[in-house]
C-alpha positions in Angstrom: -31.8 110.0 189.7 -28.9 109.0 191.6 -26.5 110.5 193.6 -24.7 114.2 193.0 -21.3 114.1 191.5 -20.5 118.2 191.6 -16.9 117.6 189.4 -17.8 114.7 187.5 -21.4 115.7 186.8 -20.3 119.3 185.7 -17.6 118.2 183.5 -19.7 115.7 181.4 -23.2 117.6 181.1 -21.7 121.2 180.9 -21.3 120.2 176.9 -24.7 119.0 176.8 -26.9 121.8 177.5 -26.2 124.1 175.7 -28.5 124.0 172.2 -28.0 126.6 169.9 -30.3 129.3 168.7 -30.5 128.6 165.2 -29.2 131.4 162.4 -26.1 132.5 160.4 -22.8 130.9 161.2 -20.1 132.6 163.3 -19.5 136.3 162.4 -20.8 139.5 161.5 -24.6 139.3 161.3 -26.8 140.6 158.2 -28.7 143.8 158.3 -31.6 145.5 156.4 -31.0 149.2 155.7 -33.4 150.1 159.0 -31.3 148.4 160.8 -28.3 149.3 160.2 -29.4 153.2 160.4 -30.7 152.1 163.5 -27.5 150.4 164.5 -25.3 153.8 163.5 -27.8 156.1 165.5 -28.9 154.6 168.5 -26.3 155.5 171.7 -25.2 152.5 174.2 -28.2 150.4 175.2 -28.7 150.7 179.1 -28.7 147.6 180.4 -30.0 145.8 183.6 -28.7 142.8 185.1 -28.9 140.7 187.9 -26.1 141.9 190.7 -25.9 138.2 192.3 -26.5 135.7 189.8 -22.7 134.3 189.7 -21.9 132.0 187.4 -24.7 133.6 184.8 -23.9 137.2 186.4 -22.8 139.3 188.3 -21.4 143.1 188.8 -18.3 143.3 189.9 -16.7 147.0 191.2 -13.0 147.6 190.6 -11.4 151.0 191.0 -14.8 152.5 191.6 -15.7 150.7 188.2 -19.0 148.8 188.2 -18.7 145.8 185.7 -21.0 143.0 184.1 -19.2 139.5 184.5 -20.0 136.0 184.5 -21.3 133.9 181.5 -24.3 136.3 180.0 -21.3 139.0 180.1 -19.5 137.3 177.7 -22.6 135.7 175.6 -23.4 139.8 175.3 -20.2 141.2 174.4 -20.0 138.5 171.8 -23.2 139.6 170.1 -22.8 142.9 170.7 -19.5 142.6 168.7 -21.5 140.6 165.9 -24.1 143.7 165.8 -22.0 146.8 166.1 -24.0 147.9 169.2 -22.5 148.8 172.1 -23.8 148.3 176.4 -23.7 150.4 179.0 -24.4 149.1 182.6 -26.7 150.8 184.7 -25.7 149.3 188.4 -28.4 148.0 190.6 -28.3 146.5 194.0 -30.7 143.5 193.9 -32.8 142.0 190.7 -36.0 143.2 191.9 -34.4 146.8 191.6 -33.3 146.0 187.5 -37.0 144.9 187.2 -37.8 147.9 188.5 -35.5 150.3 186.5 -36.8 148.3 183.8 -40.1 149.1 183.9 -39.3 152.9 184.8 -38.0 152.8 181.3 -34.0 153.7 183.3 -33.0 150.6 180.8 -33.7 149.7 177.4 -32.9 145.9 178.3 -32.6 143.3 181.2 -29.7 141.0 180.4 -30.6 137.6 181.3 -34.0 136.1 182.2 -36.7 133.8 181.3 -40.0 134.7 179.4 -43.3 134.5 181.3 -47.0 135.8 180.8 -46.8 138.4 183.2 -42.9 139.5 181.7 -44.7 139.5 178.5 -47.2 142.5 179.4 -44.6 145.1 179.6 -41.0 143.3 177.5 -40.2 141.9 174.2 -38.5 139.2 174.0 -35.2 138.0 172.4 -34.6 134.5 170.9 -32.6 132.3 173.6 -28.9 133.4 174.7 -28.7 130.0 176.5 -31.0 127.1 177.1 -30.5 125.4 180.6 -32.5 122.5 182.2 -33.9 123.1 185.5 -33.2 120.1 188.6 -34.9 119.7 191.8 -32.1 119.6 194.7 -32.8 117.7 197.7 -30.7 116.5 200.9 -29.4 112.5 199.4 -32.1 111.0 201.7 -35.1 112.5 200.2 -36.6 110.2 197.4 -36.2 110.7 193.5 -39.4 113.4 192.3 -41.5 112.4 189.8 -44.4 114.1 190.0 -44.2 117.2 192.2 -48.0 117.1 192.7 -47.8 114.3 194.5 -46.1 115.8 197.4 -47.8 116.6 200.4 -46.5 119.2 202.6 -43.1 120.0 201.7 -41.0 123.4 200.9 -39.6 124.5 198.4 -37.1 127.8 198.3 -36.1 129.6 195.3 -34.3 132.6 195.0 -36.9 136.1 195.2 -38.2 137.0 192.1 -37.6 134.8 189.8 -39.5 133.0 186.7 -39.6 129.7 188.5 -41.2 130.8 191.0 -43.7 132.2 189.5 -44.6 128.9 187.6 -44.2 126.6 190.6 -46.9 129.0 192.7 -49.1 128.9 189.9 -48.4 124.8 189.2 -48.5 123.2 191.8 -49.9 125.1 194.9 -49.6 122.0 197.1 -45.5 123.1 197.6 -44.9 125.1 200.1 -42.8 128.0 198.7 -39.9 129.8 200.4 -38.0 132.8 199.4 -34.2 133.1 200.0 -31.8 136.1 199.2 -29.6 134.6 196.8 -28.8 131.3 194.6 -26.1 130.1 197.4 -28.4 130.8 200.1 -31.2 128.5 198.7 -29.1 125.8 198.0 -28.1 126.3 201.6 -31.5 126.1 203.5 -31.7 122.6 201.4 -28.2 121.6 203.0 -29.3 122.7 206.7 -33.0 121.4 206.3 -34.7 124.6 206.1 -36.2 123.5 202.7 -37.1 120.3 201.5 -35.8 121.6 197.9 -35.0 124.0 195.2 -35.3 123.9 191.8 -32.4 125.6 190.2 -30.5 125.9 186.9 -28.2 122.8 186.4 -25.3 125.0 185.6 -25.6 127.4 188.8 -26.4 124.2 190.5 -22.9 122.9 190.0 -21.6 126.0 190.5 -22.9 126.7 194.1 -22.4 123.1 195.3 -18.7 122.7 194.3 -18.3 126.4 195.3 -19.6 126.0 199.0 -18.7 121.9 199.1 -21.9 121.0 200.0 -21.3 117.3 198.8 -24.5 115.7 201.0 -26.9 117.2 198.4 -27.9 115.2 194.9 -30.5 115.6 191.9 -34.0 114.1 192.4 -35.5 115.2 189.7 -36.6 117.3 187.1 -39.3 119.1 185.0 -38.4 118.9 181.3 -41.4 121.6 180.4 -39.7 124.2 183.2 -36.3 124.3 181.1 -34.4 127.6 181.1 -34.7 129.5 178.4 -32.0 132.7 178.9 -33.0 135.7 176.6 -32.3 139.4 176.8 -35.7 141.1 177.8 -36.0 144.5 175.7 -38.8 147.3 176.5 -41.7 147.3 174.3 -41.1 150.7 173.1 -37.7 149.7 171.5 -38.9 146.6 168.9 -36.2 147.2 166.9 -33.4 147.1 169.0 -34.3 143.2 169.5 -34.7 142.6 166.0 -31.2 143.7 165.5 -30.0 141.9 168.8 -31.9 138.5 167.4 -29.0 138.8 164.2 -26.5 138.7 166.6 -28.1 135.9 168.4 -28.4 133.9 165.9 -25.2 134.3 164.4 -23.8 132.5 167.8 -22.6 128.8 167.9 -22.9 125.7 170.3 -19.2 125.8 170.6 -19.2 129.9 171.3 -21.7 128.8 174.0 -20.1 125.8 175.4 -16.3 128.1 175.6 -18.2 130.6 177.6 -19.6 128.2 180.5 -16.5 126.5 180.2 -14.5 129.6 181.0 -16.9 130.2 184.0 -17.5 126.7 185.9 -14.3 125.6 185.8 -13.7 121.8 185.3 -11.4 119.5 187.2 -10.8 115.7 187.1 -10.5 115.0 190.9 -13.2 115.7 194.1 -11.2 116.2 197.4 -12.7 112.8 198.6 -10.7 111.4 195.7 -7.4 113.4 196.2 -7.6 111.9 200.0 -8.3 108.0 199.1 -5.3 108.8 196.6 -3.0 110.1 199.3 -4.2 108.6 202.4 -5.8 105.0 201.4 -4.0 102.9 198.7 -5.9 99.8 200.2 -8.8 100.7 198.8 -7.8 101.6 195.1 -9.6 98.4 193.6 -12.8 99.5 195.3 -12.5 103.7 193.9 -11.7 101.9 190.3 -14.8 100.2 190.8 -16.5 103.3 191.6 -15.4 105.3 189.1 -16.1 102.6 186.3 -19.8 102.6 187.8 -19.9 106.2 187.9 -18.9 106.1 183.8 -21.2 104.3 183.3 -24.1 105.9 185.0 -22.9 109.6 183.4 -23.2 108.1 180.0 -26.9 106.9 181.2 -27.4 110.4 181.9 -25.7 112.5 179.1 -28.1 110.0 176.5 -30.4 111.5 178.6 -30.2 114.7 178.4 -28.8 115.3 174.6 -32.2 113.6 173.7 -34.0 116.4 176.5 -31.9 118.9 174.9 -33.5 118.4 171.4 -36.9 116.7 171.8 -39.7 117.7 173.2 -40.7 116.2 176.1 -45.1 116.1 175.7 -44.6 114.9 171.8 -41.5 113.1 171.2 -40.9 115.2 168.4 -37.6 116.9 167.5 -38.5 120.5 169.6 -37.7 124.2 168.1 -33.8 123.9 168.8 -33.7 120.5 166.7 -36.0 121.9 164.2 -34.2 124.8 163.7 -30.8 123.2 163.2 -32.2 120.9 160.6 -34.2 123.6 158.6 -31.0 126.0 158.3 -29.2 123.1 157.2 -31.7 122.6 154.6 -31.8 126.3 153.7 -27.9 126.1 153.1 -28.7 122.9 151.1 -31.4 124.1 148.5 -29.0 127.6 148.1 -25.5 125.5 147.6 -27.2 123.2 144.9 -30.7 124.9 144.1 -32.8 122.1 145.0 -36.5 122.7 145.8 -37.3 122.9 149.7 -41.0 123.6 151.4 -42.2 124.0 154.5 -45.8 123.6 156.2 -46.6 125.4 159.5 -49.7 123.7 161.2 -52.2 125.1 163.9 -54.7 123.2 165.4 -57.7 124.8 164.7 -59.7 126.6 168.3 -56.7 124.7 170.4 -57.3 127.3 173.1 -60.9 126.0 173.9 -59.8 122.3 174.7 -57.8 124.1 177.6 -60.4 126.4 178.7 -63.4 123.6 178.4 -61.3 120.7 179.7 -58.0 121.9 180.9 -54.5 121.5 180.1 -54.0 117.8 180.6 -56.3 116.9 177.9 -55.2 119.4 175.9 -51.5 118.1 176.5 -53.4 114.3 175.4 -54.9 116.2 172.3 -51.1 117.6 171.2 -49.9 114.2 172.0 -52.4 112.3 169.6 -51.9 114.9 167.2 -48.4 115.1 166.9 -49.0 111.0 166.0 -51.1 111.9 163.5 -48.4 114.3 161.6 -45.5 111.6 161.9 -47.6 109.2 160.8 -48.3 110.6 157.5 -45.4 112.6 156.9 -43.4 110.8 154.1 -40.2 109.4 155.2 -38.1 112.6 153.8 -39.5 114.7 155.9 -38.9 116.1 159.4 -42.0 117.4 161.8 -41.2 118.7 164.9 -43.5 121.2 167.2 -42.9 124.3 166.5 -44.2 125.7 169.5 -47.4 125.6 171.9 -50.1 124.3 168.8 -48.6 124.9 166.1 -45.8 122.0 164.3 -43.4 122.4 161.1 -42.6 120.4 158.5 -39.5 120.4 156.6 -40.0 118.9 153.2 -36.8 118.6 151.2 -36.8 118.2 147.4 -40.1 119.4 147.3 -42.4 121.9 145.4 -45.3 123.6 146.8 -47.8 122.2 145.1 -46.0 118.2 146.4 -46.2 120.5 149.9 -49.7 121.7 149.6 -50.5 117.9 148.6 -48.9 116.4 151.6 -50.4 119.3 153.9 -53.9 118.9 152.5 -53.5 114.9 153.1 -52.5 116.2 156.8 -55.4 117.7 157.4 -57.8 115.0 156.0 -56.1 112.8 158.5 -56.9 115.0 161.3 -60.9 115.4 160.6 -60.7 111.3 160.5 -58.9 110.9 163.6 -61.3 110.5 166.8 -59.7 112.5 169.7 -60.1 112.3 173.0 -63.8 111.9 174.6 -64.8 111.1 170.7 -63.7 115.0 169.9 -62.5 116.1 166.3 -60.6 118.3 165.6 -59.6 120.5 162.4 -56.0 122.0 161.1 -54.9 125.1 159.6 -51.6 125.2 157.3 -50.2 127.6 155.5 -47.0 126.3 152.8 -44.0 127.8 151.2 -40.9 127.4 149.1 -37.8 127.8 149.0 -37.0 131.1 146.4 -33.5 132.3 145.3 -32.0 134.9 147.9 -34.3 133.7 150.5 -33.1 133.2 154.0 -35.2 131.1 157.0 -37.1 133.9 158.7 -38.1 135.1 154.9 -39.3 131.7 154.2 -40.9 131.0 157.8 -42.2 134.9 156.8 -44.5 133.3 153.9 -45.2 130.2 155.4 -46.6 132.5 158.7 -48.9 134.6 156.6 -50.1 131.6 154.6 -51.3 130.0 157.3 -52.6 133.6 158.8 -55.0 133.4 155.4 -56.1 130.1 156.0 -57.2 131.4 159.9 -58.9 134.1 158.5 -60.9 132.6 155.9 -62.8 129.8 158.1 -59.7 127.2 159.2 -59.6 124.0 158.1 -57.8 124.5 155.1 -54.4 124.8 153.6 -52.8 127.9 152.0 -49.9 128.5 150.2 -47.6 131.8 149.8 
């Protein structure tokens, strides 16, 4: 990737990145009868956030009054509005001491973070708030990043304690990590060559860099696996509480999102070098309008980019969750509106975890890949497949029965057993189908289709059932 435009950049991708969490539309979300009890009884939630995190978050103290601001203050007002359930801050001085309140059980929820393994052991996990891709930041002189792994000897600085982190020590232990105080001062070590690199969130990215001016810096790269995904961590104890707070969730819109980074990264049409060529050198206006048409042109370049990133994924080629999830409400609302049949089929490569453990990752990431072939390739052309998420793949089927689904799945599955993977392996598929009934919604559908394919698990694999 080419050069960093901080005001350019942010006002063309900001609109890009932010893929919705699919769900009801805009306003109050639907409730069970043990929910809303819950909702009526339970007191404020405590919550945890991160003090420093501007534009995502901070706390802010006026008139001895500690406050949540930034954009994952707003995002949580907004569902907590749709949900009826009310926040209350408990004030901390640094992330690692939220974390730590956290798992003292002083908070029943951390506001903003992404989900690893070791997060998993001790939280529950929300659907996304806010997806955001990840960029490596170097000085302008460092070359474009490919491949990480081929880097000898360089640093890398992130912030302390944070997911990336986490997954760049355990990824690629030939970087050299460093560990800063804060966003800005990461960034920083980059600009004063203290770091080779960070890898940060595009939107505090642009944030920091316009904030501090640091205009010497660019993207080289990124990892489209290592995306942000923002979600409200809840302690185990409480499952409830993010079962409600995934209602609200889903009940949000792209353009809700998109208004609330918009309010916070501020957008303008000018960088100062601009404003001086405008005011000091009118010789040279043919040369910036030359500039600037390049610049177009190279934005568009990278906003095709990124919308596809946004709702592909990037091992498969397949529409990813976000996509899938769009299309499958959309076909939801369809069969309800005009009662035509709809089916689904969830797939699961059968004993997917041994091809990681017996011949690691990269050949199970080959083995997805060829897989994923296999679907699209014998899909009929009315039909969507997407991966659904680490082995498993949906398939939306509209105008379509379950028995035509079960047909389709069951021809699915015979093409896996006569497809020759990788090192001459085969491998077997599990799928478990529903359809669409009156008064159904997408989780009860996905509900059916889950426990179908639970029941074809449990009674040897390799087969299809339907709910």
């Amino acid at each position: 990737m080419s050069r960093w435009v901080p005001f350019r950049l942010t006002a063309c991708l900001l609109c890009l990145l932010l893929p919705g969490v699919a769900g009801a539309t805009s306003g109050t979300a639907p409730f069970t009868p043990a929910e809303q009890r819950f909702i009526r009884e339970s007191g404020p939630v405590t919550l945890c956030v991160d003090p420093d995190w501007p534009p995502f978050e901070h706390v802010e103290v006026r008139n001895g009054q500690a406050r949540h601001v930034g954009i994952a203050a707003d995002i949580i007002e907004l569902v907590a509005r749709r949900t009826g359930l009310s926040f209350e801050l408990l004030p901390t001085s640094t992330w690692e001491e939220s974390i730590a309140a956290a798992r003292a059980g002083r908070c029943q929820a951390l506001s903003f973070l992404n989900q690893t393994p070791q997060r998993e052991a001790w939280l529950g996990f929300t659907d996304p708030l806010l997806t955001d891709p990840n960029v490596f930041i170097t000085r302008v002189e460092h070359p474009d990043i490919t491949d990480p792994a081929a880097l000898v000897g360089e640093t890398i600085v992130f912030p302390q304690g944070t997911a990336m982190e986490e997954l760049i020590r355990k990824d690629y232990p030939n970087l050299k990590v460093l560990v800063a105080e804060s966003e800005a001062q990461a960034i920083r070590m980059v600009e004063e060559r203290k770091a080779d690199m960070t890898m940060r969130s595009l939107i505090v990215a642009a944030y920091t860099i316009r904030q501090q001016g640091l205009f010497n810096l660019k993207i080289a790269g990124n990892l489209p696996e290592y995306q942000n995904k923002l979600r409200m961590g809840v302690v185990r104890a409480n499952p409830l509480l993010r079962t409600v707070l995934n209602r609200g969730i889903r009940s949000l819109t792209d353009e809700e999102r998109r208004q609330i980074v918009n309010r916070h990264v501020p957008i303008t049409a000018q960088t100062a070098v601009d404003y001086w060529l405008v005011g000091r050198v009118a010789a040279v206006f043919a040369l910036l309008a030359g500039v600037v048409l390049w610049s177009n042109r190279r934005l568009k370049r990278m906003n095709a980019v990124l919308e596809r990133l946004a709702r592909t994924d990037p091992l498969t080629d397949l529409p990813n969750r976000t996509r899938l999830n769009d299309l499958f409400r959309r076909e939801v609302d369809r069969a309800k509106r005009y009662r035509r049949p709809f089916s689904i089929v969830i797939l699961d490569i059968d004993n997917f975890k041994r091809v990681n453990d017996e011949y690691g990752h990269l050949a199970g990431d080959r083995t997805l890949q060829a897989f994923a072939v296999v679907v699209r390739d014998n899909v009929r052309g009315a039909d969507t497949v997407g991966r659904w998420g680490g082995e498993e793949f949906l398939v939306l089927c509209p105008e379509t029965t379950a028995e035509e689904a079960a047909q389709l799945a069951e021809r699915l599955r015979a093409a896996t057993r006569a497809t020759p993977f990788e090192g001459g392996r085969t491998h077997t598929v599990s799928a478990g189908v529903a359809a669409f009934h009156e008064g159904d919604d997408l989780d009860a559908l996905l509900n059916r289709a889950d426990a179908a394919l639970y029941r074809a698990k449990n009674a040897g694999r390799d087969r299809v059932e339907m709910a």
